[in-house]
N, C-alpha and C positions, 0 to 999 in steps of 0.2 A: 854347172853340174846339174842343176833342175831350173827349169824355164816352166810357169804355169801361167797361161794366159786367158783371162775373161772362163774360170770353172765354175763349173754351175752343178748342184748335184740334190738330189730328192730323193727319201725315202718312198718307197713303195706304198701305197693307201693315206699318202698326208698330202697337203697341200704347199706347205709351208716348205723352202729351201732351205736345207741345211749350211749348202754351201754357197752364196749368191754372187758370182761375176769376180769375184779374187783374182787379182795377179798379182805373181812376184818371179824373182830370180833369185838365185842361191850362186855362190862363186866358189870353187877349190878351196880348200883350206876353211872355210868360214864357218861359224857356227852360227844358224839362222835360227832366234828362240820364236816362236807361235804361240803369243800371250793373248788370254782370256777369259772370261768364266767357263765355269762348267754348262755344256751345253751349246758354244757357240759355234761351234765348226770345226774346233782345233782336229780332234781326233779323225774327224770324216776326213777333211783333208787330207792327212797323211795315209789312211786307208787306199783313198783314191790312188795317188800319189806312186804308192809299196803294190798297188793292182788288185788289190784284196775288194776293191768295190769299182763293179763296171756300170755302165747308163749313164756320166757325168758328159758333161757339155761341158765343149773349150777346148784348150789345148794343153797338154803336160810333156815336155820333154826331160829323160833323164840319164845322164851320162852320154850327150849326145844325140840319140835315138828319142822316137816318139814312144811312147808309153804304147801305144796302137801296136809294136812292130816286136818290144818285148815279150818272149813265151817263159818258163821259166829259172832261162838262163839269168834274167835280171837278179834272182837271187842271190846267185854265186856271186855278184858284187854288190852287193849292200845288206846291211844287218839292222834288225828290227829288234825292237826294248818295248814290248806292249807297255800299257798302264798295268795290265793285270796281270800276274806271274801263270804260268799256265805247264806247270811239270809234269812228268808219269808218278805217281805218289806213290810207287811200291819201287820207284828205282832210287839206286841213292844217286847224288850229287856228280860225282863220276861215271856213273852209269848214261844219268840224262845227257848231258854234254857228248859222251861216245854214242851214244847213237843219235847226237845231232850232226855231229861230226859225218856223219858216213854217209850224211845226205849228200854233199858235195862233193864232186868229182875230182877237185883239188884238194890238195895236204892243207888239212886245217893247223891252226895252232893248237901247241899241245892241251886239251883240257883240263889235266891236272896242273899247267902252267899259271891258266886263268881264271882255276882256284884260289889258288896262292896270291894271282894280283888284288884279285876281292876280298881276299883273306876267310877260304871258307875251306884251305886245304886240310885244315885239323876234322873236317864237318867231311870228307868227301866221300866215306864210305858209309856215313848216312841215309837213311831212307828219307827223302824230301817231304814225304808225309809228315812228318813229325817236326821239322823246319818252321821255324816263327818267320811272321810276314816279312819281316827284313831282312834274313837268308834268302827267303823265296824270292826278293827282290835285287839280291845281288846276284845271285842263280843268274836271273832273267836278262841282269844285264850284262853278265859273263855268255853268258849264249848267244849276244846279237855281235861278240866279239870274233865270235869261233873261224870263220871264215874270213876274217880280216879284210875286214869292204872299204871299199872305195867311199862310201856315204853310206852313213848312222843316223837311222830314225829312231830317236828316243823318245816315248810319252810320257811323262812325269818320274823319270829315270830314278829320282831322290825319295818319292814317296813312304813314309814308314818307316825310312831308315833313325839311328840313334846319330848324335849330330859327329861321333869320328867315321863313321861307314858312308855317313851323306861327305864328307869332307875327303874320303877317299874315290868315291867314285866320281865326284867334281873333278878331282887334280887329275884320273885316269881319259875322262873325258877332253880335258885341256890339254893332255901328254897327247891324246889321238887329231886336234886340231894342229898342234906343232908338225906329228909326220904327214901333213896333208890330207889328213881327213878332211869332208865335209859334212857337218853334222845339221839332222835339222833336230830340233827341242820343243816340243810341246809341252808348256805349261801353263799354269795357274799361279806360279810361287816368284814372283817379282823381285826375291830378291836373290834367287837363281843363276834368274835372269840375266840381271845386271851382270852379275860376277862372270856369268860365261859365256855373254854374245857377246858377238863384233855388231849386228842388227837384230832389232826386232819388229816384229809385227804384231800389229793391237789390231784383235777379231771379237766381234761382236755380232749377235744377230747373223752369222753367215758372213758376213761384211768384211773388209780389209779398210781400216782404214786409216789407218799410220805406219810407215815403215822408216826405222832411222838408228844411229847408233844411240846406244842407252845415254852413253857418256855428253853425248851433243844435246840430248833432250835434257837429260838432268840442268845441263847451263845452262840452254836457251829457258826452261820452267822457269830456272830457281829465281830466289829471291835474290839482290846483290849486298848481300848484309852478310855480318859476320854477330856471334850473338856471343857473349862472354861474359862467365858465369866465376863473382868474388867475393870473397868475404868481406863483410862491412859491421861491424860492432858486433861479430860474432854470426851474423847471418847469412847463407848463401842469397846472392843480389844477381838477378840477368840483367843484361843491358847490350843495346843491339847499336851496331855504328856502319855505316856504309862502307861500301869495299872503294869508293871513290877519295881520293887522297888519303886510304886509311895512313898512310906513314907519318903524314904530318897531321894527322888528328892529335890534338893536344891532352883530350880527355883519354881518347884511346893507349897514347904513351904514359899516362900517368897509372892509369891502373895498370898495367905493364912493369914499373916502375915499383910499383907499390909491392909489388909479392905479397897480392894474395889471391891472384887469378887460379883459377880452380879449374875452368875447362875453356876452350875457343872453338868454336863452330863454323862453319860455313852456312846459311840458312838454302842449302843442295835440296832442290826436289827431289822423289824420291819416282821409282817408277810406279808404284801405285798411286802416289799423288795425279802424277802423268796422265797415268791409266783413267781415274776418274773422271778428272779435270776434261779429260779429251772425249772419255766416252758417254759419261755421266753414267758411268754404269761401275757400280762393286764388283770385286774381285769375290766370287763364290762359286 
């Protein structure tokens, strides 16, 4: 669904490449997360990417076609979720979505529908000026729904939301990977991440330079220990035993045994662990 080969991209009066020599591929159905700090390229990319920034060196194909060859028909199949909500603040919430609506020359979904899935249908004769940042943020992502695309660029889609509105618009996201979306995900928040790609790419500096499923990196990281946490004269006690013959660990079945294990762990890397480990660079 998008093919990016050897991008290379520069703002105007800097020297420094935003975007330096990146490739990747995206497949039907996939959710492709774009992990990084603030600053590394994530956002420019997908600019490039959605046409919104020209002068890039390389190659980007999307749905097919070269990015070169799209005018903007590309629109009509793909939906955009900026980082930053960007409404008419004297329309309400129903207002904005219908005349987003009537950009497209096909029958959008209904807007007051994709109220309701965001749960902002009680809000929708509101004027969005007056909307707290995490309305404004379901808003946004309710509008890159509107025309029901083939591929979904989301930029920090969760941002600002309270954790049952992040935990709806997750499940809504993952409902659109089932009917064969393809989604790409620009973040910062690793533990997003995990929850909702199939792969990810760790961007630094411009730079691409891991791409893998979360789940495969987490095992290949982690530790092979399991860490188990008991009470012993009254005190909570850790104590770590290898995942290697854990069954016939003798020490392992007795606190087992014992009923007073408290909690059992896997010692799983984490993608920030990952993240650091691989880039030597904080997640900010």
């Amino acid at each position: 669904m998008i093919t990016v080969e050897n991008l290379q991209f520069t703002y105007p009066k800097t020297q420094k490449r935003a975007v330096n020599g990146i490739s990747f591929a995206i497949k039907k159905g996939e959710i492709f997360g774009f992990l990084g700090p603030n600053g590394a390229g994530k956002s420019t990319t997908q600019k490039v990417i959605i046409g919104l920034l020209k002068g890039y060196q390389g190659n980007v194909t999307i749905l097919g076609k070269n990015l070169m060859q799209w005018k903007t028909d590309l629109y009509e199949r793909i939906g955009v979720c900026f980082e930053t909500p960007n409404h008419y603040q004297k329309l309400t919430a129903l207002e904005n979505l219908e005349l987003f609506a009537s950009f497209y020359s096909k029958k959008t979904i209904d807007p007051y529908e994709l109220l309701k899935m965001v749960d902002l249908q009680k809000d929708s004769n509101q004027r969005t000026g007056s909307f707290s940042k995490g309305m404004k943020t379901k808003l946004n992502f309710a509008r890159s729904l509107l025309n029901d695309p083939e591929v979904l660029f989301l930029d920090e889609p969760a941002t600002g939301l309270d954790p049952l509105s992040a935990r709806l618009v997750k499940n809504i996201i993952l409902s659109k990977r089932e009917e064969g979306k393809t989604i790409f995900l620009t973040t910062h928040n690793m533990a997003d991440a995990d929850e909702l790609c199939d792969r990810v790419g760790f961007i630094v500096e411009g730079k691409l330079v891991l791409v893998e499923n979360p789940k495969q990196l987490k095992i290949s990281h982690g530790k092979k220990l399991v860490r188990v946490e008991y009470l012993k004269e009254g005190r909570l006690v850790l104590e770590e035993f290898t995942l290697a013959n854990l069954g016939t660990n003798d020490a392992f079945i007795s606190l087992l045994k014992g009923g007073q294990v408290q909690t059992i762990h896997t010692a799983e890397a984490t993608l920030e662990d990952i993240f650091i480990e691989v880039t030597g660079r904080q997640l900010k």
